[in-house]
C-alpha positions in Angstrom: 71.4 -95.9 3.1 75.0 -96.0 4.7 78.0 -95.0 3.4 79.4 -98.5 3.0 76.2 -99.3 0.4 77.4 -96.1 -1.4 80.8 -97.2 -1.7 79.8 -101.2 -3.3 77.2 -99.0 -5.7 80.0 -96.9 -6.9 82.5 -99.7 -7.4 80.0 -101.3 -9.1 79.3 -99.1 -11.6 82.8 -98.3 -11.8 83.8 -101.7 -12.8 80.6 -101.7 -15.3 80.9 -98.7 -16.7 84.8 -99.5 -17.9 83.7 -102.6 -19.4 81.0 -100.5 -21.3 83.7 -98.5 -22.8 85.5 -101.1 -24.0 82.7 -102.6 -25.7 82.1 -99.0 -27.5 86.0 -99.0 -27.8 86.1 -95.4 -26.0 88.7 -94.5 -23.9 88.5 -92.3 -20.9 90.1 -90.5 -18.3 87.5 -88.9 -15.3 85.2 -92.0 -14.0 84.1 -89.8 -11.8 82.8 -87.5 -14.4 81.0 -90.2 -15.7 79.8 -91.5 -12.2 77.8 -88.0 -12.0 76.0 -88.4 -15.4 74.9 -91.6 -14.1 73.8 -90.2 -11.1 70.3 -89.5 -10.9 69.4 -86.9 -8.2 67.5 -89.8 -6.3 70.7 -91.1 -5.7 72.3 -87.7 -5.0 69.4 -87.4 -1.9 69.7 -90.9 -0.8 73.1 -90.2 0.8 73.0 -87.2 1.6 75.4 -85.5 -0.9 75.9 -82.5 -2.8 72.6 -81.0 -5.0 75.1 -80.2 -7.8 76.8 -83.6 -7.6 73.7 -85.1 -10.3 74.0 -85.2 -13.5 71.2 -82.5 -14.4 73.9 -80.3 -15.3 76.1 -82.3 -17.6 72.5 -82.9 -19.5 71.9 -79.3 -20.3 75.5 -79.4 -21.6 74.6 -82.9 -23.5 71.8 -81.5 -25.0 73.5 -79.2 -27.1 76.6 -81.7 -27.9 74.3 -83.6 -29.7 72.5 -81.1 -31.6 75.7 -79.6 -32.6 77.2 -83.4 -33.6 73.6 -84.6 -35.4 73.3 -81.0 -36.4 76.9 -81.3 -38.7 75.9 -84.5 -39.9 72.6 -83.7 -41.1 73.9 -80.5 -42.7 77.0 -82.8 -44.6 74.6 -86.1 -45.3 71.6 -84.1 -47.1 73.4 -80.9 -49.3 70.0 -80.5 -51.1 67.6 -80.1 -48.0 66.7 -76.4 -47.0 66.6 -75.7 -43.1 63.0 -76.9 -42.2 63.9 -80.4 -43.1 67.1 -80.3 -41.4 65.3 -78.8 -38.3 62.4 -81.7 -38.2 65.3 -84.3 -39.1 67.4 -83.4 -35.6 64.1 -82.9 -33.3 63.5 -86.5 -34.3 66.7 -87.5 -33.9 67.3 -85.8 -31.1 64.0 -86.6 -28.8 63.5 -88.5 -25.9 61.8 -91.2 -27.9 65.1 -91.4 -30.1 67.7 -91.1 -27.1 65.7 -94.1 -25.5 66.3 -96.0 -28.3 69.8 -95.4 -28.2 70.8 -95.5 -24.6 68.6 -98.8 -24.4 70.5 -100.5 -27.5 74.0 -99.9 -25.6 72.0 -100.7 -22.3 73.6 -97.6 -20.5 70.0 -97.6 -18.6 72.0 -100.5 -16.6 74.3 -97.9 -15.2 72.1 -95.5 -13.9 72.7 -94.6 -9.9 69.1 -94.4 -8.2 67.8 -94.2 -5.4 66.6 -96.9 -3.4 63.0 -96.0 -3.9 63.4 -94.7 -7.7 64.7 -98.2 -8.3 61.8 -99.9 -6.7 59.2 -97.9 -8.7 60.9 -98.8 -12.2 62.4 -95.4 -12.8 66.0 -97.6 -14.3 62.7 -97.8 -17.7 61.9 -94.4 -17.3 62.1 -92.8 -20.8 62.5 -89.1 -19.2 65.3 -90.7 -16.7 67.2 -92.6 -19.6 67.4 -90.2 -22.4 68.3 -87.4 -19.3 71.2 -90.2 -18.3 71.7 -90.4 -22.2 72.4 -86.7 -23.0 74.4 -86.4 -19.3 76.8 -89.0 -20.2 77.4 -87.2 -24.1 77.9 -84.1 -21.9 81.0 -85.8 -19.9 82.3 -87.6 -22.8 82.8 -84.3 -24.5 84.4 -82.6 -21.1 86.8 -86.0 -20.8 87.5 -86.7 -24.1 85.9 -84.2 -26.9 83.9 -83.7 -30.1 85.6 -86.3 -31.9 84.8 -88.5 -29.3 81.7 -87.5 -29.5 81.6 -87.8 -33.4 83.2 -91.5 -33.1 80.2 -92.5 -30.4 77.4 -90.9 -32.6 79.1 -92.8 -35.5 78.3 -95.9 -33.8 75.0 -95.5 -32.1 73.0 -92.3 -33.7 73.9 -92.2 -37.4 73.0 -95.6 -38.4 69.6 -94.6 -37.4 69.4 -92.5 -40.0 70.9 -94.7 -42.3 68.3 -97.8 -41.4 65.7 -95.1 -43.0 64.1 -95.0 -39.3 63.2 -91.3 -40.4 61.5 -91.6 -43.7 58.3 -89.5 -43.6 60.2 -86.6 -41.9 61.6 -85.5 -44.8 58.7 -86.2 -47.7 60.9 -85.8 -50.9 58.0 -86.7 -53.1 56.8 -82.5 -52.2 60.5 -82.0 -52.5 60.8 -83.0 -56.0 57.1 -82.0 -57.1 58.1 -78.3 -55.6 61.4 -78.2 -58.0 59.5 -79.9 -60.9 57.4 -76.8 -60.2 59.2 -74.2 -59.9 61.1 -75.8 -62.9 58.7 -75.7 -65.1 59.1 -79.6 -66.0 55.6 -80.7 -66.4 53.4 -83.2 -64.3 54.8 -85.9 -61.9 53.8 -89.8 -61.5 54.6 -92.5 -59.9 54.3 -96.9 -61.1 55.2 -99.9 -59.3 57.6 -101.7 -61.4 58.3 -105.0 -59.3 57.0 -106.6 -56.1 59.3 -109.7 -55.0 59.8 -111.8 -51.6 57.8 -113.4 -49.4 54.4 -111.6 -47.7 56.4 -110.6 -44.3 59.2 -109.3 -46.2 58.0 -107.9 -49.3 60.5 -105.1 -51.5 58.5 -102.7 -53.5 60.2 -100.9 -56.8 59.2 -97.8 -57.8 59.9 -95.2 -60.7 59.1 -91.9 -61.2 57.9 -90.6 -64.3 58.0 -86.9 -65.4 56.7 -85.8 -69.0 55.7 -89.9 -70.0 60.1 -90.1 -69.3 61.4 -92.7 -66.2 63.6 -90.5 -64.4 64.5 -92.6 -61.4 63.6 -96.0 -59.4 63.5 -96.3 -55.8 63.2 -99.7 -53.7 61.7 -99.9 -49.9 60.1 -102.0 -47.8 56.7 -100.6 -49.0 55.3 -98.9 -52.1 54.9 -95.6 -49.7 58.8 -95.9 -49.4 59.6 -97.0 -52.8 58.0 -94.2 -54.0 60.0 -91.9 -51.7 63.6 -93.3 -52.5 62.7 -93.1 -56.0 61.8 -89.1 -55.7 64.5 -88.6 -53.7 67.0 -90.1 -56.6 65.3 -88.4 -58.9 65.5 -84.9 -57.3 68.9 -85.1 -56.5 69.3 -86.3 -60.4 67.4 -83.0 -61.6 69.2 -80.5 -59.1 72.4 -81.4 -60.5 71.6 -81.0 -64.1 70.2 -78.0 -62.9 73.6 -76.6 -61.1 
């Protein structure tokens, strides 16, 4: 491709990738930072330019940005989890499934630079290419701007997935609390379903957990499974601190 199709791709994305900002209300100062963690090394061959010039670099440095950033969060959010949860919590978090989800919800797939023939062969979907593009772009945003940049980006696009519960079954806090009822010495551990309300497709289950014949805690989710989960989680936290 010539040099003149370079130059329209790259005020293209450009022009895009400003308005992007905007619309995450970041500000910025290097575009062409950002232009390399956009572009993909199909892009990089395609005219001829430098091997370092794509944005495989700025991912390795992305990669541990957002482990450090989920990392803090995860370690502040959940006091009372020991460092195996914490560990499975971030390597879902941060996964290429996960960073999929979140570059694709933003639609910063859209600003990937390819190559003529990675373009043609859908590689603009690719989950390997877009959570690479993903991490690359968390990598110049912490060059260009910081960790609180960083921090305020995550606070719009990674944390909430941990608030929507999109992790429940990493951390099973029904073992949690039967492992400190245990250690305890607090007796035996049961759940009952309480309530059942809405319509079928959008039923919410309530929960309580019972130890020694006592209600401890309730919990409400979208199924008894989960209802049961919240309501172990309350009442662990509930136990622990009359514990302390």
């Amino acid at each position: 491709m010539t040099n003149q199709k370079k130059k329209e791709m790259v005020q293209i994305f450009q022009t895009n990738f400003a308005q992007k900002m905007r619309e995450l209300n970041l500000k910025f100062n290097n575009v062409e930072l950002y232009q390399q963690a956009f572009s993909h090394s199909s892009f990089i061959n395609d005219f001829n330019m430098n091997r370092l010039d794509h944005n495989e670099r700025l991912e390795f440095l992305g990669d541990a940005v957002l482990e450090l950033t989920v990392s803090r969060y995860l370690f502040d959010k959940f006091p009372e989890l020991p460092e195996g949860n914490l560990t499975k919590m971030r390597a879902t978090i941060v996964c290429e499934p996960s960073l999929v989800i979140f570059a694709k919800k933003i639609q910063l797939n859209d600003l990937i630079l390819l190559g003529k023939g990675e373009e043609k062969t859908g590689g603009r979907t690719r989950p390997s290419l877009v959570s690479d593009a993903f991490e690359a772009f968390v990598g110049a945003l912490y060059l260009d701007q910081g960790l609180d940049a960083v921090w305020q980006f995550a606070e719009q696009i990674i944390f909430p997935f941990v608030e929507d519960d999109e992790l429940d079954g990493v951390v099973d806090f029904k073992t949690q609390f039967q492992e400190f009822v245990h250690r305890q010495n607090k007796g035996d551990v049961t759940y009952r379903l309480i309530n059942e309300e809405g319509p079928a497709h959008h039923r919410l289950f309530t929960s309580e957990v019972i130890l020694e014949n006592e209600a401890v805690a309730i919990g409400k989710g979208k199924t008894k499974k989960e209802s049961e989960q919240k309501a172990a989680e309350q009442a662990y936290k509930i136990l622990k601190n009359k514990a302390l």
